[in-house]
C-alpha positions in Angstrom: 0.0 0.0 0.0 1.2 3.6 -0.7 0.3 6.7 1.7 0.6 9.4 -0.7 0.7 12.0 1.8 2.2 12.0 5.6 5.2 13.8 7.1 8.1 12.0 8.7 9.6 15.2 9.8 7.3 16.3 12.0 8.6 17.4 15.2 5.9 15.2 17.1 6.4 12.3 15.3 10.2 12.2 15.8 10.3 11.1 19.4 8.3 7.6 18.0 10.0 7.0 14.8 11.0 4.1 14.7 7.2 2.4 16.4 5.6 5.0 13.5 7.3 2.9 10.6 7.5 0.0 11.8 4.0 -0.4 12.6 3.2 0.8 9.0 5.0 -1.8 7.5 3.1 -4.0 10.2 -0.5 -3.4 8.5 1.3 -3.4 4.7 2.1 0.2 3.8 5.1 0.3 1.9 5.7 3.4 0.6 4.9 7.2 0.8 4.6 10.5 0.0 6.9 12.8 2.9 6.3 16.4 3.1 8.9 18.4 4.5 6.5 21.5 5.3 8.6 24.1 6.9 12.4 25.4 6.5 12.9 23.6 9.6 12.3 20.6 8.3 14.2 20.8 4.6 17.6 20.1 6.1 15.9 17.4 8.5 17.5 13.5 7.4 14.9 10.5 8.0 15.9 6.9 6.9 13.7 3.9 7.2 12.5 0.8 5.9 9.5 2.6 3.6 10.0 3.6 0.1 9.9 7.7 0.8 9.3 10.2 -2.1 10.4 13.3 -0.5 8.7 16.7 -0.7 9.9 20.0 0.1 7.6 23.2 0.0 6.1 26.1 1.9 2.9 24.9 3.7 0.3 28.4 4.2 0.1 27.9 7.6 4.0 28.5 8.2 4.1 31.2 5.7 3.7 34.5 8.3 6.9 32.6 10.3 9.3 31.4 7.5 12.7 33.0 7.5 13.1 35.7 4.6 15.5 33.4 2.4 13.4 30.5 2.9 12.9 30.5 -1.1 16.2 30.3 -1.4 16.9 28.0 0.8 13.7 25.8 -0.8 15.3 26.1 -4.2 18.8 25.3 -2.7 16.8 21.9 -0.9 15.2 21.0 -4.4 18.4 21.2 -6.4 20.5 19.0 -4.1 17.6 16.2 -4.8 16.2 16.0 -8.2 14.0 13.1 -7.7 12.0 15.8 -4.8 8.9 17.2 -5.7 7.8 20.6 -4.7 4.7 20.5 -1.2 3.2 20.5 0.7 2.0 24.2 -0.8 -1.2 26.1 -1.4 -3.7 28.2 -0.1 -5.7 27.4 3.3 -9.4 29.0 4.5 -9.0 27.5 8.1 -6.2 29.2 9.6 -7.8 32.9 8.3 -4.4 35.6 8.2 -4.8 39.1 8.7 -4.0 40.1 5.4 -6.5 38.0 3.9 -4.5 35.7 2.4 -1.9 37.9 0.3 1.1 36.5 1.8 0.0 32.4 0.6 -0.9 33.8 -2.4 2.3 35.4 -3.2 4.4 32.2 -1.8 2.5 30.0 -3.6 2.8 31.7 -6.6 6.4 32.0 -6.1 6.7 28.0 -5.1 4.2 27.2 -8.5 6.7 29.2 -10.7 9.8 27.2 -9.0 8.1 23.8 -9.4 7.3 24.9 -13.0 11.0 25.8 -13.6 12.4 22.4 -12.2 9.6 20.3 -13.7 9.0 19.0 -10.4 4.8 17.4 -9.4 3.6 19.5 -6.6 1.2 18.8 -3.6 -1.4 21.0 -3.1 -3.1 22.3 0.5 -6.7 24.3 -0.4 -8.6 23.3 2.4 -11.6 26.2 2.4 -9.9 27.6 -0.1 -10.3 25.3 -3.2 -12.0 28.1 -5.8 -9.0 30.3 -4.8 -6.6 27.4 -5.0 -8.1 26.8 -8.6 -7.7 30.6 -10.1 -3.9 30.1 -8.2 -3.4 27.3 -10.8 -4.7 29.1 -14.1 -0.9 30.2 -15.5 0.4 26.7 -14.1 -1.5 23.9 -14.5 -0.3 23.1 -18.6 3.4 24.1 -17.5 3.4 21.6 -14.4 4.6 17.5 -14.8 1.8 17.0 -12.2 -0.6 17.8 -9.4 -1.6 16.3 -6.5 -4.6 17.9 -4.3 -4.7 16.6 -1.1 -7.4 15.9 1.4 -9.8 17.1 -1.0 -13.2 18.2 0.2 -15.0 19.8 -2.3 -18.5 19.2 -4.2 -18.1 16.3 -6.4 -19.9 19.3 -9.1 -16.0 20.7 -9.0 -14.8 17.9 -10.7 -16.1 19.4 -14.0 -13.8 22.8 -13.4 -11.5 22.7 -16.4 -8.1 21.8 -14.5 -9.6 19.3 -12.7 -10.7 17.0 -15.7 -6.6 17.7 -16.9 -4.7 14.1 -16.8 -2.0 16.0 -14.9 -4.5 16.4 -11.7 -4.4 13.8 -9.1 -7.0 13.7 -5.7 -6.1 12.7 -2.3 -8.9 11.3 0.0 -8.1 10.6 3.7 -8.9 9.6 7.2 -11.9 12.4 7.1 -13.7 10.0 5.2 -14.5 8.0 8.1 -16.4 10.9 10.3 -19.9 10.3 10.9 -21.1 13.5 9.7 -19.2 13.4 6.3 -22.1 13.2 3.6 -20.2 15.7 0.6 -16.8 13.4 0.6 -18.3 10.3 0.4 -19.9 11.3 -2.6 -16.8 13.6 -4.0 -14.5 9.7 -3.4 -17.0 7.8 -5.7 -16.9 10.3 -8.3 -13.1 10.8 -8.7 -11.9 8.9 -11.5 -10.8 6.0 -10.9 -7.4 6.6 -12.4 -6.3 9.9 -10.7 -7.3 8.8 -7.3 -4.8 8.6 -4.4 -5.4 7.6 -0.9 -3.5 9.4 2.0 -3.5 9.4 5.9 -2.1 13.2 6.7 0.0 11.4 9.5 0.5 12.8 12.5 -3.0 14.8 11.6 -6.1 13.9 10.8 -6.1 11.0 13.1 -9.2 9.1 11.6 -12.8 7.9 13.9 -12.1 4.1 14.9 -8.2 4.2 14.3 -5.2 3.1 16.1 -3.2 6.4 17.5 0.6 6.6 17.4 0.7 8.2 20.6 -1.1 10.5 22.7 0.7 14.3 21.6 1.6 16.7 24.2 -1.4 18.6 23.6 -3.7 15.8 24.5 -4.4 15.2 20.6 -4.4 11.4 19.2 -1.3 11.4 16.7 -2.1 9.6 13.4 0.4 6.9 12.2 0.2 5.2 8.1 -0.8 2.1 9.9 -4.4 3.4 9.3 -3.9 3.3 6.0 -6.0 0.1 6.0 -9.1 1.4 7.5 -9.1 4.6 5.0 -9.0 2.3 2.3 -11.4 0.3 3.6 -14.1 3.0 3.6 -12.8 4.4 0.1 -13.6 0.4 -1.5 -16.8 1.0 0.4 -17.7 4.3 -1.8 -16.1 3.1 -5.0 -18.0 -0.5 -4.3 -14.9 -2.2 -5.2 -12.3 -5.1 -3.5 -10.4 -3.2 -1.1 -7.1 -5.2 -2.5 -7.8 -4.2 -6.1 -8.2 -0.4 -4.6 -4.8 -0.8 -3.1 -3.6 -1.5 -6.1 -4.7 1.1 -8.3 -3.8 3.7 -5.7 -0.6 2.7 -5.5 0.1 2.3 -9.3 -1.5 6.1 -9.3 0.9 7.2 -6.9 3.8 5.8 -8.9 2.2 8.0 -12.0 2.0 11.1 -9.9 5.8 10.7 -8.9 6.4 10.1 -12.3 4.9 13.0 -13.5 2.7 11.5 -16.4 
């Protein structure tokens, strides 16, 4: 199995490293998608026993605290690996800034335009922000290998937007799946195609209902771990009415695409 988006840097997760992948290879997740999400995590080594695709990028929520080179320093990161691709990046609705936004605007413009110039996939954040996150991608979207939106949760009506239906455009759906009161993503997962679906666990976040937690974080928060990569899928075979083994499958051949870039 294939998480195709987590983040082995993560302060948090650090501590438990070594329990966090080995109890993903424990429930059969081989592989991943790491974003390195801050400057303070580009420079950051992690080794293990999972296949890691590494990504470096500018996430909106550390935008307002990044050190003035930090493009610099993000270009410096992508050069020195030329397999990386460029995320986690975008815009984000939850975490409202003062200036309404022009400051993740103008970094991910600056991170699209980068990613464009290297040829490099990107991951996308648009969480409450997708129609913004969508005009953001007008200039790029032809001039980028690939695209990968994560934790989508959007009206399955989106799908019909113009860069969406592009063969370049992936979709991420995770642990949020699983919540009781989800009615839109259930829908939004049985309408992606096939082809350009991913499946993701967000880990340490997004810990999902009825999972197994890594460990209980310092703020009293369940941590999540890729070992409930299993129980995601499970729900996502439920919407797509499919074997959950074939759905592995696909997702992780999709993944390979993304990476790939075609």
């Amino acid at each position: 199995m294939f998480d195709a988006h987590l983040h082995l840097r993560d302060a948090r997760i650090l501590p438990y490293h070594a329990r966090f992948v080995k109890e993903a290879l424990e429930a059969g997740v081989t592989a991943c998608i790491d974003c390195a999400s801050r400057p303070e995590e580009w420079n950051v080594e992690v080794r293990c026993a999972l296949r890691v695709a590494t990504g470096f990028g500018l996430h909106p929520w550390h935008v307002a605290t990044a050190c003035p080179d930090w493009l610099e320093f993000l270009t410096g990161a992508l050069r020195a690996d030329p397999a990386a691709i460029v995320g986690e990046i975008g815009l984000d609705g939850i975490r409202r800034p003062l200036d309404g936004g022009a400051a993740q605007r103008a970094a991910l413009d600056a991170q699209l335009a980068l990613a464009a110039r290297l040829g490099r996939p990107v991951v996308l954040h648009g969480a409450r922000a997708w129609g913004a996150l969508l005009r953001a991608l007008e200039p790029w979207a032809a001039r980028l290998p690939a695209i990968f939106l994560h934790g989508v949760s959007f009206s399955p009506d989106l799908l019909a937007h113009p860069i969406l239906r592009r063969p370049n455009v992936w979709f991420g759906v995770g642990g949020a799946l699983l919540s009781p009161g989800a009615r839109t993503l259930p829908r939004l997962a049985a309408a992606i195609p096939l082809e350009r679906l991913l499946v993701e666990t967000d880990s340490p976040d997004l810990f999902p209902i009825g999972g197994e937690p890594l460990v209980l974080g310092q703020y009293h928060a369940l941590l999540n771990s890729p070992a409930n990569l299993p129980l995601i899928l499970r729900a996502l075979a439920k919407c797509r009415q499919m074997p959950v083994d074939e759905l592995a499958g696909v997702t992780s051949a999709n993944a390979e695409a993304f990476l790939a870039g075609r």
